[in-house]
C-alpha positions in Angstrom: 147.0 324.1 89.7 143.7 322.5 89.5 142.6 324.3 86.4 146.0 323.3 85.0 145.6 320.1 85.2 142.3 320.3 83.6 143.3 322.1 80.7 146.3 319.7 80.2 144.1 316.9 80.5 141.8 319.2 77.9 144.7 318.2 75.3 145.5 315.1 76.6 142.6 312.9 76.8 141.4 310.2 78.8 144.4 307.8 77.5 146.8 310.0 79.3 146.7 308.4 83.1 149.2 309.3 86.4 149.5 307.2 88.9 147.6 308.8 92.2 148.6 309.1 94.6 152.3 307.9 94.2 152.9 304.7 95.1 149.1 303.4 95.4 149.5 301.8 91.8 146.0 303.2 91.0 146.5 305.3 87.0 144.1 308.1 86.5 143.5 311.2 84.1 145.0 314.4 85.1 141.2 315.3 85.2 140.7 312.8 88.4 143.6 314.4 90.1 142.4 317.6 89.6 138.9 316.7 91.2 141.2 314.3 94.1 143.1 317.3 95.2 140.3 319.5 94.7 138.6 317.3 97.4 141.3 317.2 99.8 141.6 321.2 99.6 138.3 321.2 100.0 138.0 318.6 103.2 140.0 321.0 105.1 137.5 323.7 105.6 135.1 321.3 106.2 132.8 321.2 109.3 133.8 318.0 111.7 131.8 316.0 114.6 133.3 319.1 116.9 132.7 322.0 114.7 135.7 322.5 113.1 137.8 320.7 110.5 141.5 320.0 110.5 142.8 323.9 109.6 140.8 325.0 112.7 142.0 322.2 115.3 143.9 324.5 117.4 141.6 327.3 117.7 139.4 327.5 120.2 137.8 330.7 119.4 136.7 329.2 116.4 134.8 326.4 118.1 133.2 328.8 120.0 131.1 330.7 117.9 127.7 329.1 117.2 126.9 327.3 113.9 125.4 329.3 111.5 127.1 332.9 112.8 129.4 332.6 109.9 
């Protein structure tokens, strides 16, 4: 999805602008969306103040094992 929206915004341009996200009234390029939702996928794997991020909030065998054993 990502890549799509970076080849469509390939052919499109810059002038070409989405409003993101819906309802915030803020206009980008389909190639800011791209890297916005890239982020957000990307935030979910991420390492939080308890060792986990938001996909691995219910598992407490993944807390457990020791940064860096991954």
């Amino acid at each position: 999805m990502i890549e799509s929206l970076q080849k469509f915004h390939h052919y499109y341009g810059d002038d070409f602008r989405v409003e993101c996200p819906s309802g915030s009234g803020q206009q980008k390029s389909l190639w800011e969306v791209g890297a916005e939702i890239s982020r957000s996928l990307t935030h979910i794997f991420l390492k939080d103040e308890m060792d986990g991020g938001p996909c691995m909030a219910r598992s407490k065998n993944f807390r457990a094992i020791p940064t860096g054993a991954i």
